[in-house]
N, C-alpha and C positions, 0 to 999 in steps of 0.2 A: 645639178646633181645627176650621175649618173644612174646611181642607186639609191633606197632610202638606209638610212644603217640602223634602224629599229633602237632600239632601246640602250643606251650607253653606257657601260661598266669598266672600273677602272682599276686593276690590282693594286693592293694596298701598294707595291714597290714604285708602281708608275704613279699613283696618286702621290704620293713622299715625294719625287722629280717637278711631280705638278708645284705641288704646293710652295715647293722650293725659290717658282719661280723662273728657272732656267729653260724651261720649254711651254711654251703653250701648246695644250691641248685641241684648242679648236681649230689653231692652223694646222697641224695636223691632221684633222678628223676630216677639214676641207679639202684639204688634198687628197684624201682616202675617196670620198665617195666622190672628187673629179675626176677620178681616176689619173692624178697625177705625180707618178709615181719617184720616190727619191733617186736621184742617179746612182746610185751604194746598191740599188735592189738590184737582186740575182735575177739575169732575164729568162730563166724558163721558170720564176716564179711571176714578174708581170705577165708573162704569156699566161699562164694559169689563172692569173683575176681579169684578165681583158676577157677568157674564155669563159670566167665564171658569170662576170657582168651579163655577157651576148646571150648567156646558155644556162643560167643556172646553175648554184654552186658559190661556197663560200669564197669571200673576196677577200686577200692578204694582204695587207704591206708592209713593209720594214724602212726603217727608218733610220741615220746614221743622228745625232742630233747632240750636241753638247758634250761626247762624249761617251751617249749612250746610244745604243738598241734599244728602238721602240719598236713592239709588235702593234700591225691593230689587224683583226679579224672580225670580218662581217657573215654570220651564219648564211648559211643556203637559203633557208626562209626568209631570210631580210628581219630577223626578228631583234635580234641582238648584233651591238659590236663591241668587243672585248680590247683592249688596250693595256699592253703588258711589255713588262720589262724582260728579255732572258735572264735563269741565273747567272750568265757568264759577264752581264753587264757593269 
């Protein structure tokens, strides 16, 4: 792990995808804090969490996955990490 991702919460839309089945959650989450990023993510957003990692500062990824965007963000503090659908999804 690169990071730790504190405390894990999951929007009702992306828990609904969860539950559904069609994505797991933790290989996602694994790949968030290896910092290993999906090949679909915008690169001056990985530049932005490799910079957040080194330097402090909230850590993003996006995710192409079944169909869907999945967000996950890890707070500055390492306190919390959120895992969310866009509405466009």
């Amino acid at each position: 792990m690169r990071f730790h991702p504190g405390t894990i919460l999951a929007s009702p839309d992306a828990q609904a995808i969860f539950e559904s089945g069609e994505i797991d959650p933790q290989e996602l989450l694994r790949h968030h804090v290896l910092g290993e990023w999906d090949e679909a993510m915008e690169e001056d957003l990985i530049e932005a969490s490799e910079k957040a990692i080194r330097d402090g500062g909230a850590v993003v990824s996006t995710w192409q996955v079944s169909g869907y965007t999945i967000w996950i963000r890890t707070d500055a503090g390492r306190e919390t990490t959120i895992i969310d659908v866009p509405l466009d999804s």
